[in-house]
C-alpha positions as CSV (number, residue, x, y, z in Angstrom):
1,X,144.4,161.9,88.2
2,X,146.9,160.6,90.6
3,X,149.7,157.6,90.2
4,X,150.1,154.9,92.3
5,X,153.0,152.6,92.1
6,X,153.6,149.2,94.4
7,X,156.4,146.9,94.3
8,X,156.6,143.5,95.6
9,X,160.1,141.5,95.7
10,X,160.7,138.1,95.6
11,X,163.1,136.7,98.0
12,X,167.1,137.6,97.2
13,X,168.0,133.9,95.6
14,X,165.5,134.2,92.9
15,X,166.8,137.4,91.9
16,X,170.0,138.2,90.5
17,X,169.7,142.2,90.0
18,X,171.7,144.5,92.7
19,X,168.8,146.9,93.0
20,X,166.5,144.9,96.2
21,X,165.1,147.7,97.5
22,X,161.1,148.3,96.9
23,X,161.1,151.9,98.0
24,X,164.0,152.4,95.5
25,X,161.5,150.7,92.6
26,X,158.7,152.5,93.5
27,X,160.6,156.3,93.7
28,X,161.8,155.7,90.4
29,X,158.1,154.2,89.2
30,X,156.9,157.4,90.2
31,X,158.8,159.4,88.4
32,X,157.8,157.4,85.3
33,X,154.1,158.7,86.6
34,X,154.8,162.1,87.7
35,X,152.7,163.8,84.4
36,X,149.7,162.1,86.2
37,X,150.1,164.4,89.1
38,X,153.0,166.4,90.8
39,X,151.9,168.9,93.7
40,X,152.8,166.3,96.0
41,X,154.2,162.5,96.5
42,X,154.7,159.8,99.2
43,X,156.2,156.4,99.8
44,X,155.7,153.7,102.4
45,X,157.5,150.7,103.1
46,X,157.5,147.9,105.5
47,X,160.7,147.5,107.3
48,X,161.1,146.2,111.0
49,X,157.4,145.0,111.6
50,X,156.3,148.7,111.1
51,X,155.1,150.8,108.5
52,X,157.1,153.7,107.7
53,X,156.1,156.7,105.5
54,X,158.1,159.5,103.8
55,X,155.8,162.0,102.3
56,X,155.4,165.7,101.1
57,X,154.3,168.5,99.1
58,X,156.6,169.2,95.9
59,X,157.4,167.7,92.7
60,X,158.9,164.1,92.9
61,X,161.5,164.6,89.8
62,X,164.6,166.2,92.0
63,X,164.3,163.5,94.6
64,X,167.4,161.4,94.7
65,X,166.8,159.2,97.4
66,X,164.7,158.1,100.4
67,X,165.1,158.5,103.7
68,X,163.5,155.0,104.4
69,X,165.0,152.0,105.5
70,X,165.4,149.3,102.7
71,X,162.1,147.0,101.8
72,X,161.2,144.4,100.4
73,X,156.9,145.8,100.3
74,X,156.2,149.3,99.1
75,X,153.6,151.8,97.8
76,X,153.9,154.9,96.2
77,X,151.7,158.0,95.3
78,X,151.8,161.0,93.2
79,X,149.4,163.5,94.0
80,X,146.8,166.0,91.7
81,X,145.0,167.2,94.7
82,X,141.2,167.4,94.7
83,X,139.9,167.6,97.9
84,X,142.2,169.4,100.6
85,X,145.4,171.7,99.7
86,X,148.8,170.9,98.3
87,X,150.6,170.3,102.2
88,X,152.7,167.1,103.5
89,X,149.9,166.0,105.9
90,X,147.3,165.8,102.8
91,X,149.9,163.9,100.7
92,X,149.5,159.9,100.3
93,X,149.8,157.6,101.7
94,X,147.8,157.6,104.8
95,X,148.3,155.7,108.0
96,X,145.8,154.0,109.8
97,X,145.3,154.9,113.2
98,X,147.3,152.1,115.0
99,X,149.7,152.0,111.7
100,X,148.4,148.4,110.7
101,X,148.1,149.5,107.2
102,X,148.7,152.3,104.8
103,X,146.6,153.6,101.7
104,X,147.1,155.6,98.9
105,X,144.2,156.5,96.3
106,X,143.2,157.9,92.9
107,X,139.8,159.1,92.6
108,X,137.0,161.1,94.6
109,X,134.9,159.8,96.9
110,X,131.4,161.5,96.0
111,X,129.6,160.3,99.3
112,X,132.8,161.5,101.7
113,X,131.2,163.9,103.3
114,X,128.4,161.6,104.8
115,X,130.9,159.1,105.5
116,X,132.9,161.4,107.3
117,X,129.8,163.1,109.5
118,X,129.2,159.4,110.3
119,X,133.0,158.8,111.5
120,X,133.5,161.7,113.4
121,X,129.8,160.7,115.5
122,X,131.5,157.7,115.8
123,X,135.1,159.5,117.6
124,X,137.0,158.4,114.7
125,X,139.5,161.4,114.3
126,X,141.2,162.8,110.7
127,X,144.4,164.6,110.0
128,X,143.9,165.7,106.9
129,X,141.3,167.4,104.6
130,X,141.5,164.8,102.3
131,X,138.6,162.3,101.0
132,X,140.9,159.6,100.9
133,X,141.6,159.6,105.1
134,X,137.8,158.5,105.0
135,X,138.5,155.4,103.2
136,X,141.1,155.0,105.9
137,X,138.7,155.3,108.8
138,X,135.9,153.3,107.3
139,X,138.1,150.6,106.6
140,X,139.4,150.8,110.3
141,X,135.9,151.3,111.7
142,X,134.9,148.1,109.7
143,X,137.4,145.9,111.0
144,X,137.4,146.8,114.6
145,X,139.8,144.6,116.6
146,X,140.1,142.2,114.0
147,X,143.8,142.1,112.3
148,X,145.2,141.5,109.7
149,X,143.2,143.3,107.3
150,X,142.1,140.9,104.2
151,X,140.7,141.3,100.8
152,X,137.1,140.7,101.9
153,X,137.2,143.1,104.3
154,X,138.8,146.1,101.9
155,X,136.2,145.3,99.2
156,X,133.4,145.2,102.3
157,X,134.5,149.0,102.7
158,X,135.0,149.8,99.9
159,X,131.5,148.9,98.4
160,X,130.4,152.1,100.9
161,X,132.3,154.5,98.3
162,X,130.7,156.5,95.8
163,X,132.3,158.0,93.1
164,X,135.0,156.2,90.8
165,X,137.9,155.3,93.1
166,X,141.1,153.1,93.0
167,X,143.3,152.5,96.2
168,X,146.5,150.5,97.2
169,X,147.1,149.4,100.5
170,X,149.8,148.2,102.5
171,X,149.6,146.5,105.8
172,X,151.9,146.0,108.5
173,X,152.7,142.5,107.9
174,X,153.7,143.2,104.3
175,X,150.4,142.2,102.2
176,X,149.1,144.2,99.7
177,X,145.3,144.7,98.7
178,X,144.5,146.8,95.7
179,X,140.8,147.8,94.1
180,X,139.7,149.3,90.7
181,X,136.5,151.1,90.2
182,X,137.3,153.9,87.3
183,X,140.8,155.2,87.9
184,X,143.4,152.7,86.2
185,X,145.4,150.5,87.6
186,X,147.4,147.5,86.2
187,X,149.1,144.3,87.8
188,X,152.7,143.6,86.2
189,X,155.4,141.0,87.0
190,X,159.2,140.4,85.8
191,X,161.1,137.3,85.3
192,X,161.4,136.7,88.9
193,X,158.2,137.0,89.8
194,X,158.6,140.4,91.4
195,X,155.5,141.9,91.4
196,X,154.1,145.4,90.5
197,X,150.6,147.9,90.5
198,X,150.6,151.0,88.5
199,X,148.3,153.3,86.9
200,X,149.4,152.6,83.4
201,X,151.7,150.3,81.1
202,X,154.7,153.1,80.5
203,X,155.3,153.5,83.9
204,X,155.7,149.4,84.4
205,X,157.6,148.8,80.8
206,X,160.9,149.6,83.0
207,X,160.4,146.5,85.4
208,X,157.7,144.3,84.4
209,X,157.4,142.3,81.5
210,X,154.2,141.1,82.2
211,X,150.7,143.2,82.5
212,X,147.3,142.5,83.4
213,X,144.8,145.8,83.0
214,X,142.0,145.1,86.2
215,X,138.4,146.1,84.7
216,X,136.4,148.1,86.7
217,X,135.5,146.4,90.2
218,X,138.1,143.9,90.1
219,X,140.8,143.7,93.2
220,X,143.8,141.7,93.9
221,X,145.8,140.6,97.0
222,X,149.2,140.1,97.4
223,X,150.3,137.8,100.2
224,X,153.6,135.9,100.8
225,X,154.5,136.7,96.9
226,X,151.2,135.4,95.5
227,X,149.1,137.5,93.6
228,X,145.3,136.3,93.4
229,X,142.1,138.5,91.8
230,X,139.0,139.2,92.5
231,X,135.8,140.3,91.7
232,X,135.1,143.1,94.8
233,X,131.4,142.6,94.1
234,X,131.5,138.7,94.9
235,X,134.6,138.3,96.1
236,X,134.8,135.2,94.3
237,X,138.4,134.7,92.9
238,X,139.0,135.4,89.0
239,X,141.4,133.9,86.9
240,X,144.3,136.4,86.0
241,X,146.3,135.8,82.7
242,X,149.3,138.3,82.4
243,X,149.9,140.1,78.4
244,X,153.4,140.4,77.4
245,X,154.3,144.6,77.4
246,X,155.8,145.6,74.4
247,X,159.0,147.4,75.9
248,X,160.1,149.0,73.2
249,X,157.0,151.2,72.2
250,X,156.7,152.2,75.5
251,X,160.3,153.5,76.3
252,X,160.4,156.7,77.5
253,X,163.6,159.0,76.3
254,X,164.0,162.5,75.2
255,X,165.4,161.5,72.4
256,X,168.4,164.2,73.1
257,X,165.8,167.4,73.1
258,X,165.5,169.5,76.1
259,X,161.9,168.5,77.3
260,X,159.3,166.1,76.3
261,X,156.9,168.4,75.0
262,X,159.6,169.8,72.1
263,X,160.2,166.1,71.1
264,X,156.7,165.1,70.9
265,X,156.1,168.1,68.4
266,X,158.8,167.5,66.6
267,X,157.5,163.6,66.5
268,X,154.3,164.7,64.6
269,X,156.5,164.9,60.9
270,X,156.9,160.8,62.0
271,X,153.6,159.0,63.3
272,X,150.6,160.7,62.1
273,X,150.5,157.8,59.6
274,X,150.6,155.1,62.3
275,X,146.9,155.4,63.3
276,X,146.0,154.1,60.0
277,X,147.7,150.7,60.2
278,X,145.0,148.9,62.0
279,X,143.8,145.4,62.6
280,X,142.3,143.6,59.5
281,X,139.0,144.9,58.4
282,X,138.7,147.3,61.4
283,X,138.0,150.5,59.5
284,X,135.6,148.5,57.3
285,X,133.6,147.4,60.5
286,X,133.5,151.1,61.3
287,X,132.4,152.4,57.8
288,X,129.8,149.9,57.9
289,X,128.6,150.9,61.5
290,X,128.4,154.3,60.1
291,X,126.4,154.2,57.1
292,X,123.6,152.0,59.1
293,X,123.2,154.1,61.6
294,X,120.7,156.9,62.5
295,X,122.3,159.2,64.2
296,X,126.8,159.3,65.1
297,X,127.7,160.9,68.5
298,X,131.4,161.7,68.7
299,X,133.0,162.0,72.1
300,X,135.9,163.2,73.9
301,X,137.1,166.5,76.4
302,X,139.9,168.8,76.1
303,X,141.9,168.5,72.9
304,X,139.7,165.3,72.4
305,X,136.6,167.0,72.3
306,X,137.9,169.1,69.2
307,X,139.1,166.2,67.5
308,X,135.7,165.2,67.8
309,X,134.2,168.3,66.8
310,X,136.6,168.0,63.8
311,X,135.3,164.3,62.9
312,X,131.8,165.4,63.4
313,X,132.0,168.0,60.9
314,X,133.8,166.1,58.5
315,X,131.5,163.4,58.6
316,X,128.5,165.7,58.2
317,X,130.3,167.0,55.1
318,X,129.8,163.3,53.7
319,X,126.0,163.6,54.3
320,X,126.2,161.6,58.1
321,X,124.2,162.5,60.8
322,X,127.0,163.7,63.3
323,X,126.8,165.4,66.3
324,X,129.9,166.3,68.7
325,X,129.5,165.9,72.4
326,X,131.3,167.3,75.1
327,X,131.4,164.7,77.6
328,X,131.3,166.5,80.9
329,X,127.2,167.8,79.3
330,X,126.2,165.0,78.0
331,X,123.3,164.0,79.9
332,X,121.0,165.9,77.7
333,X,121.9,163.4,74.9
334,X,120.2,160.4,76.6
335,X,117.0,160.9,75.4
336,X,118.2,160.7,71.7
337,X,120.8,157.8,71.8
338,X,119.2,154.7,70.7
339,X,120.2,150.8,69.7
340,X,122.2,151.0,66.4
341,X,123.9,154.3,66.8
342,X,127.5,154.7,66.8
343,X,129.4,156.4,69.4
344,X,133.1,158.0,68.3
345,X,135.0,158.3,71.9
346,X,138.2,160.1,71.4
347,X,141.1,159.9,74.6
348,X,145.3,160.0,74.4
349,X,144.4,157.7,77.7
350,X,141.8,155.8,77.3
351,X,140.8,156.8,80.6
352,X,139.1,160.0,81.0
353,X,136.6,159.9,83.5
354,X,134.0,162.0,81.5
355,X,134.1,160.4,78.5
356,X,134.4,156.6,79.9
357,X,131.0,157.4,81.4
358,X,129.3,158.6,78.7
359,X,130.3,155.9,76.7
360,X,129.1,153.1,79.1
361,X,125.6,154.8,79.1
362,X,125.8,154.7,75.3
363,X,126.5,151.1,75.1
364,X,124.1,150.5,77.5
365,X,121.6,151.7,75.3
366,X,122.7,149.7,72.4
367,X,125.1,152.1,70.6
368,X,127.8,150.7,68.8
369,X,131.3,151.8,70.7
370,X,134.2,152.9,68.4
371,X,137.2,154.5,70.2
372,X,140.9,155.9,69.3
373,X,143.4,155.9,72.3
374,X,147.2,155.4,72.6
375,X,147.1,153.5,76.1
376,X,147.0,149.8,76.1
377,X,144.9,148.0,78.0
378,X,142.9,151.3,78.7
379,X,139.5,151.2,80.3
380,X,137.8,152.9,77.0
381,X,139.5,150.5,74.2
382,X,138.0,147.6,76.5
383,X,134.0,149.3,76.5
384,X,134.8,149.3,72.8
385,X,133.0,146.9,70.2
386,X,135.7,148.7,67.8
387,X,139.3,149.8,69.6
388,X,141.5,151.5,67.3
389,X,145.1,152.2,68.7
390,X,147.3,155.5,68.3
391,X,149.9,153.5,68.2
392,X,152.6,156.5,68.2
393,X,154.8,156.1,71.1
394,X,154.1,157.3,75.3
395,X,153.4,160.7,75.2
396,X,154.6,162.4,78.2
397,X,154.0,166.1,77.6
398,X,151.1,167.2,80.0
399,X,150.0,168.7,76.9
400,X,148.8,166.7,74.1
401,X,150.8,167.4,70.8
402,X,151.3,164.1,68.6
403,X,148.7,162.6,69.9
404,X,146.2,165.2,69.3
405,X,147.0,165.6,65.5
406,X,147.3,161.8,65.1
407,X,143.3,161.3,66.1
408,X,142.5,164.4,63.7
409,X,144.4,162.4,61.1
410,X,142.6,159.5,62.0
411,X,139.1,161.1,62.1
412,X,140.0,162.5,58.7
413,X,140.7,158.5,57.0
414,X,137.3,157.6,59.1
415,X,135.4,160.7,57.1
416,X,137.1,159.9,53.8
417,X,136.9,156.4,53.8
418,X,132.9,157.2,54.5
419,X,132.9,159.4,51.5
420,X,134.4,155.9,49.4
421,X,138.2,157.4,49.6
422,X,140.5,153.9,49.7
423,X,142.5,153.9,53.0
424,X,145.6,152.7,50.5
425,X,145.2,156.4,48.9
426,X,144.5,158.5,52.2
427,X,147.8,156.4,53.6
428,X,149.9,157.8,50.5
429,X,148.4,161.3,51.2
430,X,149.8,161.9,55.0
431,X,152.9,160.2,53.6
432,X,153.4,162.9,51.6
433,X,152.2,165.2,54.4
434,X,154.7,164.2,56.7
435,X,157.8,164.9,54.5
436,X,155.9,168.3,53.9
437,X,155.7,168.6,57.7
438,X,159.6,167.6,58.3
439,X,160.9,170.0,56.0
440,X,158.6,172.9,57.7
441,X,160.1,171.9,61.3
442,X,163.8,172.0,59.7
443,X,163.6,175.6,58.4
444,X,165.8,177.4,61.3
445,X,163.9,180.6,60.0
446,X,160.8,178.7,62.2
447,X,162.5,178.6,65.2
448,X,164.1,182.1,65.2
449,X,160.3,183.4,64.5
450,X,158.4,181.5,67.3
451,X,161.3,183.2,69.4
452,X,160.7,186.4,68.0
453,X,157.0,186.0,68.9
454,X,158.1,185.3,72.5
455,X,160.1,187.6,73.3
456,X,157.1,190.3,72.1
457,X,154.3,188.4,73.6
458,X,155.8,187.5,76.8
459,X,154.0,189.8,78.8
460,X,150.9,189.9,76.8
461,X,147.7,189.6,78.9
462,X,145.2,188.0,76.5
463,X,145.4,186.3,73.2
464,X,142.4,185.6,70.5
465,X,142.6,182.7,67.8
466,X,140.0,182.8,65.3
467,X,139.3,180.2,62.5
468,X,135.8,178.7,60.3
469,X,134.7,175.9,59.2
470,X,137.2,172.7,58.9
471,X,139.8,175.4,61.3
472,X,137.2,176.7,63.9
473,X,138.2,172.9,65.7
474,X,141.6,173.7,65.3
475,X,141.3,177.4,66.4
476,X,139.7,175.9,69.8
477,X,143.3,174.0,70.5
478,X,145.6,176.3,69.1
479,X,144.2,178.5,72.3
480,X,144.1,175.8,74.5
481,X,147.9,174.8,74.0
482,X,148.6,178.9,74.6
483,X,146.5,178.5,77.8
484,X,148.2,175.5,79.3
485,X,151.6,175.6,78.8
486,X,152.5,179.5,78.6
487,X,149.2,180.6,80.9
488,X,148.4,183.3,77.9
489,X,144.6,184.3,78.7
490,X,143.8,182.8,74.8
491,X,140.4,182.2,73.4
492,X,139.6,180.7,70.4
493,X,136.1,182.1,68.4
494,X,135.2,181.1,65.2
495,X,135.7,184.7,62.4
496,X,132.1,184.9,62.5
497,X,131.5,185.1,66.1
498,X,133.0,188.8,66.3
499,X,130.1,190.9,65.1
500,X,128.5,189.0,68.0
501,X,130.1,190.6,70.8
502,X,134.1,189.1,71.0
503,X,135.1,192.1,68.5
504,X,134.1,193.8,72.5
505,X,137.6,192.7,73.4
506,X,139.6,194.2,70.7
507,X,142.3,197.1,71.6
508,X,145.0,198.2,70.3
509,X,148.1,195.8,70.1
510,X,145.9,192.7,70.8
511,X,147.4,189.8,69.2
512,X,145.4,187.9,67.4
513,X,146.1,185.0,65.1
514,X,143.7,183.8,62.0
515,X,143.7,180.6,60.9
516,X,143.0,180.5,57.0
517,X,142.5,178.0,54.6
518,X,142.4,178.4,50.8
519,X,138.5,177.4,50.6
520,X,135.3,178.4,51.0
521,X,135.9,180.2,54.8
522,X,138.9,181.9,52.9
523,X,136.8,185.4,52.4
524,X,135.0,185.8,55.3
525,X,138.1,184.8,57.3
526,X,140.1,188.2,55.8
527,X,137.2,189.8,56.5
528,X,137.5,189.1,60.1
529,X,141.0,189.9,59.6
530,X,140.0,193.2,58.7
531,X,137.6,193.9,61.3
532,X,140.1,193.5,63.9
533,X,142.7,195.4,62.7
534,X,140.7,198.3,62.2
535,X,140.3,198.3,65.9
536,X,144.4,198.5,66.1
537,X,144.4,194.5,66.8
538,X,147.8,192.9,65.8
539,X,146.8,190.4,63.3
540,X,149.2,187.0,63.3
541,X,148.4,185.1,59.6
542,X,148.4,181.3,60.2
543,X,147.9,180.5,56.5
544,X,149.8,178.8,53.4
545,X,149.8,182.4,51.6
546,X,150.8,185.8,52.7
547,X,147.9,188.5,52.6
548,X,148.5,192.4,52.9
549,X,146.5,192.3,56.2
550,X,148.8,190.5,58.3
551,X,151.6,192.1,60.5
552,X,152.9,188.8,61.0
553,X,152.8,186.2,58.4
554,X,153.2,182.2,59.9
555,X,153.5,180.2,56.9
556,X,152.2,176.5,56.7
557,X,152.4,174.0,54.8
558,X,150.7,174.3,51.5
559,X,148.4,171.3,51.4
560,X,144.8,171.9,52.3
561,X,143.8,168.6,53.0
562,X,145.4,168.6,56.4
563,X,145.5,172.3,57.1
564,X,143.4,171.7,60.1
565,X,146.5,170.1,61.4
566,X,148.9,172.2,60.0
567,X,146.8,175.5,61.5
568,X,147.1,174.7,65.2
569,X,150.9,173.1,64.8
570,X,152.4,176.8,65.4
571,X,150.6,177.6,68.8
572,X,152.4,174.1,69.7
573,X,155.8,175.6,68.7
574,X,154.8,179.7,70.0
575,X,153.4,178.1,73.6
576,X,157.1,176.1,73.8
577,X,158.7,179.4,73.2
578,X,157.2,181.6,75.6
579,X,157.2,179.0,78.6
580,X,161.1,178.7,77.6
581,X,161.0,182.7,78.1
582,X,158.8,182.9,81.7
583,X,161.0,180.0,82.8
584,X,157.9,177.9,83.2
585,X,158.3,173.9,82.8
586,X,156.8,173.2,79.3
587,X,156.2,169.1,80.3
588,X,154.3,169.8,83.6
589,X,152.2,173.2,83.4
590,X,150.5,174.0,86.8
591,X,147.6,172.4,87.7
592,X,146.8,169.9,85.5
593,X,147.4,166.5,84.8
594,X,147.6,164.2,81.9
595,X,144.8,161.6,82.4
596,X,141.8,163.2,83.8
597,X,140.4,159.8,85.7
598,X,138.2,162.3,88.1
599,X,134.9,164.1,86.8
């Protein structure tokens, strides 16, 4: 869940840009990847036959320049810490010993305990409580006298690594050796044959034009400008053919609005038909996978794992055998997966560790592989015998907004086009929805609400959203946004869950919102309603119509066919609003990260 970021220059007289400086290139590619991890962040260069290393603990974003001395040969790392605490010695990247090379690294090492117990016997010595100072060491203890370091001696060491783990590293004489095992990480080039690594396309669009994704236990070297790859299992050299990155769909701007997160909302009234503009016969292939098959696992963690839940239940509603799995406890599905099912796997990033394992023991077991992402290149669209592509724009939010209610959009055309619905008249449908959705967001009476709501719910220590049926999904995320950005203790339950023991938690003046749709839920959901009121509950309607029970009233959009979308859009907005009001940064919330490459 960290970035890394490498730049490699060509020589001065192939290059006519001012900006020569690699430490320069890779500060400002870091910046590009700071939503993959900000608690800390570190640079190293090569400059004067040495390595030198600024480093430390902090967000990267109000850095405006290095202290190190101009390069032609850097790395860069931004840091969500997993093993060891937020502090400059833990930050990447480390130095070796005798400070012939430096390493940075996104990942965990599972076995780094042994490893270490192993070192230390051995009078190796570590600095930092990090797992990534082993790789260091047992890279240092495998190469002994012998300098400089090469490619067959990084994938030697690292072939001792368990876990899913991608590194950079940097030696003194300005080579570069990179591996890929889980984490992301992609090879890009420009014009002048200036080379670049980085943990995703976005970050690369503002130098490279040229990408190459590495699968999974791939590696490349960089030596006197020349990039070469490598499989780290054979180290027998591949062949590497560079994509052309689409630049524009990949810009990152703010469009004029204050933050990201704000935008990306906002965004939603735009792309949610975008998903459903996919390659030729795509969808079909999918249908078809569907109605063969036994049994339909959907997939995904987070907000994904709702929009699975949401595609599971709306393909059960067409008489499919669907089941939703949370990826992180899967493992008690592998007795039931079996050659000619289809796995759903739902990821903004293509790259979430959970779920990218789940679906490789799927497809090992003969499933068909059907995934929705918005990265390029991404380790999951690659697994997949059908890749579907957001295709809505970079979303930079830590939070998932657009890209959340684009794959519940999607999931919806997969379960309609299931139940014989023509994609041509499900397009026309959120085309309609989106002008609904526009004119919602324009109504200035909106904005001054979700304001009002902050200002009375600033201080409020927990938060219940309740919702049934096609909205218990959405009820799920609408607490999860409240949780992440404002840091609201917020549960979501579904209406029928209180009698059950969550009614336990009601006092007087607890907030809670109900999320109602004008179907079959409709009754027992003011019911619920009613329950918690009588126990002196404050009860926020999220609905298309007002009802006497509500002390609050959030109206929606009237069009039931994407009121699961529509139901969890107001958290978005109320969550903006109150991290506006506690002076908390809505685009980065604490502690998290926006693709989850570690389990």
């Amino acid at each position: 869940m960290c970035g890394i970021y490498t730049v490699v220059l060509q020589s001065e007289k192939n290059n006519s840009e001012k900006n020569q400086d690699a430490g320069k290139k890779v500060l400002d590619g870091l910046k590009r990847l700071e939503y993959r991890g900000y608690d800390s962040w570190g640079v190293a260069v090569v400059a004067n036959d040495k390595i030198e290393i600024e480093k430390r603990a902090g967000k990267i974003g109000d850095v405006v320049e290095l202290t190190l001395p101009e390069a032609k040969v850097a790395i860069g790392h931004t840091r969500w810490a997993t093993h060891g605490g937020v502090t400059d010695i833990n930050a990447h990247p480390h130095l070796a010993t005798d400070g012939s090379f430096a390493l940075a690294q996104n990942g965990v090492v599972e076995n780094y305990q042994e490893l270490k117990a192993k070192l230390i016997k051995e009078n190796f010595t570590f600095i930092s409580q990090t797992d990534t100072e082993v790789i260091v060491r047992q890279i240092e203890k495998m190469a002994g006298d012998k300098r400089p370091i090469t490619f067959a001696l990084v994938g030697n060491a690292f072939r001792q690594l368990a876990g899913r783990n991608t590194i950079t590293i940097l030696t003194r004489e300005g080579n570069v050796f990179a591996v890929r095992d889980g984490s992301p990480l992609v090879v890009g080039k420009d014009e002048h044959g200036n080379l670049f690594l980085s943990s995703d396309v976005v970050s690369l669009a503002a130098d490279a034009s040229l990408y190459y994704p590495l699968e999974s236990r791939e590696g490349v070297e960089i030596v006197d400008g020349e990039v070469k790859l490598y499989d780290i299992d054979t180290l027998k050299q591949k062949e590497l053919q560079f994509h052309k990155i689409d630049v524009e769909s990949l810009r990152l701007d703010k469009g004029g609005f204050p933050h990201f997160m704000i935008k990306e909302i906002y965004e939603q009234a735009e792309v949610l038909g975008k998903p459903l503009v996919q390659p030729t016969d795509l969808f079909e292939k999918l249908v078809e996978k569907i109605s063969g098959a036994r049994n339909v696992f959907t997939v995904g963690a987070g907000s994904a794992d709702f929009v699975s839940g949401q595609l599971s239940f709306s393909l059960r509603q067409r008489g499919v055998h669907a089941t939703a799995v949370k990826a992180y406890e899967s493992r008690s599905f592998k007795t039931l997966v079996e050659k000619g099912d289809v796995c759903i796997a739902v990821s903004q990033s293509g790259e979430t560790a959970d779920t990218v394992e789940v679906v490789e023991w799927m497809k090992a077991k003969g499933a068909t592989i059907a995934s929705i992402v918005n990265m390029p290149g991404s380790t999951l669209s690659r697994l997949s015998d059908l890749p579907f592509m957001l295709q809505i724009g970079p979303e930079i939010g830590i939070a998932s907004t657009k890209a959340v209610a684009s794959m519940m959009v999607w999931g919806m055309a997969v379960a309609a086009l299931v139940g014989g619905e023509k994609l041509e008249k499900f397009q026309a449908a959120v085309q309609k929805y989106e002008k609904e959705l526009k004119l919602w967001f324009a109504e200035k009476e909106k904005t001054q609400q979700f304001q009002k709501l902050a200002d009375q719910f600033t201080n409020t220590r927990d938060l219940f959203v309740l919702g049934r049926g096609q909205l218990y999904m959405s009820a799920f995320e609408a607490a999860l946004k409240l949780k992440e950005i404002s840091y609201i203790h917020a549960e979501g339950f579904s209406g029928g869950e209180l009698k059950h023991g969550v009614i336990a938690l009601i006092e007087k003046g607890t907030p809670v919102m109900c999320l109602i749709a004008n179907d079959g839920e409709k009754n027992d959901m003011l019911s619920a309603a009613a329950e918690v009121k009588a126990r002196g509950a404050r009860v926020i309607g999220v609905a298309a119509e007002h009802n006497s029970l509500f002390d609050e009233w959030i109206a929606i959009p009237n069009d039931q066919q994407f009121i699961a979308v529509s139901s969890f859009i107001p958290a978005q907005l109320l969550t903006y609003e109150l991290a506006l009001k506690k002076n908390l940064d809505p685009d980065k919330p604490r502690n998290l990260a926006k693709s989850v490459t570690v389990k």
